[in-house]
C-alpha positions in Angstrom: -91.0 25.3 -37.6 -87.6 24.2 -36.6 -87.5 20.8 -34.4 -85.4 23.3 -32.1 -87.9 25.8 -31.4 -89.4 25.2 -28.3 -93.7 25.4 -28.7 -95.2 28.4 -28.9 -92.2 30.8 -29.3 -91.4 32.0 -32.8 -90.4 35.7 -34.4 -87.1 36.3 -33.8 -86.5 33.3 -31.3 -87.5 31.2 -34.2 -84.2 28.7 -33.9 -83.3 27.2 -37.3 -80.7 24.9 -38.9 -80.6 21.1 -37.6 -77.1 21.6 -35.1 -77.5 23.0 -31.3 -75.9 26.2 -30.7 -72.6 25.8 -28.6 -71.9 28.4 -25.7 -68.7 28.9 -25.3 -66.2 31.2 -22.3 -63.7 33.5 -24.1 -60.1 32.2 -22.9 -58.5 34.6 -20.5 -55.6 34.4 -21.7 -53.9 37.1 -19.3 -54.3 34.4 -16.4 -53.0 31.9 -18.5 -49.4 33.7 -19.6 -49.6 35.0 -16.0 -49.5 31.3 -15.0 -46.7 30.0 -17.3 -44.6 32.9 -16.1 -45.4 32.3 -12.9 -44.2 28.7 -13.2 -40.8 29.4 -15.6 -39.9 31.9 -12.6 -40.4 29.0 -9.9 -38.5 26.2 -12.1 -35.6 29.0 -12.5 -35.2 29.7 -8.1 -35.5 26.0 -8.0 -32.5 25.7 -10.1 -30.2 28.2 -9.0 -30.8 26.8 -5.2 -29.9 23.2 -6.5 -26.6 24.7 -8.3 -26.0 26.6 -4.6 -26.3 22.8 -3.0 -24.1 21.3 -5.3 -21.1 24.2 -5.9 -21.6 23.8 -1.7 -21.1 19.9 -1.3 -18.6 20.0 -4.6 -15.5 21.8 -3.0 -16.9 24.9 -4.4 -16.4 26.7 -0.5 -12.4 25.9 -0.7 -12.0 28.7 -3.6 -12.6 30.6 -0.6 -10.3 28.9 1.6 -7.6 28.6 -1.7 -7.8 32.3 -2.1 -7.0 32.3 1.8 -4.0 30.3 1.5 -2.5 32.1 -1.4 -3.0 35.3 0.1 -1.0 34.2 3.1 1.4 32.7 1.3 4.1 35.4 1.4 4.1 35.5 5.2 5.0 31.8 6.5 7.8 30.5 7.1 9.4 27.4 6.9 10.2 25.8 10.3 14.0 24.8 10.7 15.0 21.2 10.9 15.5 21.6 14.3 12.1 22.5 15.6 10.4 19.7 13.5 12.5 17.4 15.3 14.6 16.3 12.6 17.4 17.6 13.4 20.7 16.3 11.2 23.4 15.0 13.3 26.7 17.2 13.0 30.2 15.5 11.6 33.0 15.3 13.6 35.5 18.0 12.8 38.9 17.9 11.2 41.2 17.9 14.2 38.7 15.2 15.8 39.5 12.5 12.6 43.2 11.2 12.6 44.3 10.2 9.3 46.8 7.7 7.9 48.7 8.8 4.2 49.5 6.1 2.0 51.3 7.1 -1.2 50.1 4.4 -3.8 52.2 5.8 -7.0 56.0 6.3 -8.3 56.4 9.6 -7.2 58.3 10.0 -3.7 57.5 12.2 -1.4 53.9 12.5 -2.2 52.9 11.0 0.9 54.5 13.5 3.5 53.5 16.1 1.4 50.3 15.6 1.2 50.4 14.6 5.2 51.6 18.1 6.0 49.0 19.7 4.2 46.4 18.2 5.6 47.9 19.0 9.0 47.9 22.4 8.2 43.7 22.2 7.1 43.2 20.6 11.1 43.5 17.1 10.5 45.2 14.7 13.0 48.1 12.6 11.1 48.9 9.4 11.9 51.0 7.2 9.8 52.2 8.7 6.9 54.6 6.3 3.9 53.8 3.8 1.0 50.5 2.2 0.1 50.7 -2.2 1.3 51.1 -4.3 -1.8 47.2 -4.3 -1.9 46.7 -1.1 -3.4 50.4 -0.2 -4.6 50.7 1.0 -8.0 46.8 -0.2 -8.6 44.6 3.1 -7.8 44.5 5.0 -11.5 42.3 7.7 -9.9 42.9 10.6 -7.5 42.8 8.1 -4.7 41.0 6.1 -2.3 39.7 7.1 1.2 39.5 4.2 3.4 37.6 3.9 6.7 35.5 1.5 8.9 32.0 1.6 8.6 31.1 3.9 10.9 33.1 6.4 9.0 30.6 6.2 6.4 28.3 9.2 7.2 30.4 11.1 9.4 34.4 11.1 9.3 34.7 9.8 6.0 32.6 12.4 4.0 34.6 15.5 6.3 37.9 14.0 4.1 36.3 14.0 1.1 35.9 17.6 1.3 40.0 17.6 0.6 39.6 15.5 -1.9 36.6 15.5 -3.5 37.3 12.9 -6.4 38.4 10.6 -4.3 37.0 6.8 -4.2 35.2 5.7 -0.9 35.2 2.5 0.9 34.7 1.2 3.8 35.7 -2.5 5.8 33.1 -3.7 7.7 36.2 -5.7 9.6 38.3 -2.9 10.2 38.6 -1.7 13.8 39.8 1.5 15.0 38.5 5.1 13.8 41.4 6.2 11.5 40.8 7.0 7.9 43.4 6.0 5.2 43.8 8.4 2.0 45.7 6.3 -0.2 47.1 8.3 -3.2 46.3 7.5 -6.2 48.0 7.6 -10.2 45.6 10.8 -10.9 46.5 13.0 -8.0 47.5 16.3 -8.4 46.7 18.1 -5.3 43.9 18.5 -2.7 40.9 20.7 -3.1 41.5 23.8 -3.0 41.5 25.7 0.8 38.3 27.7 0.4 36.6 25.5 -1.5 37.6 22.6 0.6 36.7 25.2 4.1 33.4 25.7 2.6 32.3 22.3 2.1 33.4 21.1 5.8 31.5 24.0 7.2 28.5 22.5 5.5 28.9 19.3 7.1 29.1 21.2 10.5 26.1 23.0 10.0 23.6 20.8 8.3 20.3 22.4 9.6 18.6 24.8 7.4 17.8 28.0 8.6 14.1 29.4 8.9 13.2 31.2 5.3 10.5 33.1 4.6 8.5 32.1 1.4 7.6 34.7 -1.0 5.5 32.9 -3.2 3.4 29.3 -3.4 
């Protein structure tokens, strides 16, 4: 008799073999696979509601806004100059500027010619004859306008307009308001009317207007 066998019992619950018999629960392995999916479907919600925080605290909620803006795009309008309060400050006109014609070359009568001209485009004439010894027979350009300095930005750039290649200076020590246009070895003639009409009307009118934008 076996060492296992328990006394008195024998037959067929005779136990043999020197190793105890080992009980042992089959694996459920539905609750098991139920588990892991179970778990891999948690993990997943857990990372698409961490990709919602960050795409939310990223700048991912201005594509909304972006596509907003670019939708409204084509229906604002640029405010004038005026109503953002920086409006330009209108130059003076022509028959408000008086100017002085100095004829810095050989050729005669360039001066008074030139004079009358401008008279006819609005200008105020003043004196009208040959360049001083400073400038006579030493301007190889067009010419050279000449004004105080508080020409700079206003009188002086409406005279350009006639003569558009014309040199500009200014003397800080030079009192009055009149604007010299002292003719120079390269002139030929002034600026053409239209062109010349066009370029003071720009002056006067320096504001841009409203304009719709059609695209960003």
């Amino acid at each position: 008799m076996s060492m296992l066998t328990p006394p008195g019992m024998g037959g067929k619950y005779k136990i043999t073999g020197d190793k105890y018999p080992r009980m042992r629960q089959r694996r459920r392995r539905g609750k098991l696979v139920a588990a892991v999916v179970a778990s891999v479907a948690a993990l997943a919600v857990a990372a698409w509601g961490t990709l919602q925080l960050i795409d939310v605290f990223t700048g991912g909620g201005n594509k909304a806004s972006a596509a907003g803006t670019k939708a409204d795009c084509g229906s604002r309008v640029s405010p004038s100059a005026a109503a953002t309060g920086a409006r330009a400050a209108a130059a003076p006109k022509p028959g408000q500027i008086t100017v002085n014609v100095y004829n810095a070359t050989t050729r005669s009568g360039l001066a008074k010619a030139t004079a009358d001209e401008l008279k006819k485009r609005g200008f105020k004439i003043g004196d009208v004859g040959n360049a001083s010894k400073e400038y006579d027979k030493k301007i190889k350009g067009t010419g050279v306008l000449l004004g105080p300095a508080s020409s700079l930005n206003s009188s002086l750039p409406v005279l350009a307009t006639q003569l558009s290649t014309a040199e500009r200076r200014t003397d800080a020590a030079r009192k009055g308001a009149d604007i010299d246009l002292i003719i120079g070895d390269g002139f030929k003639t002034l600026t053409a009317e239209p062109a010349a009409d066009k370029a003071v009307a720009a002056l006067q009118n320096p504001n841009p207007t409203p304009t719709s934008k059609k695209a960003c």
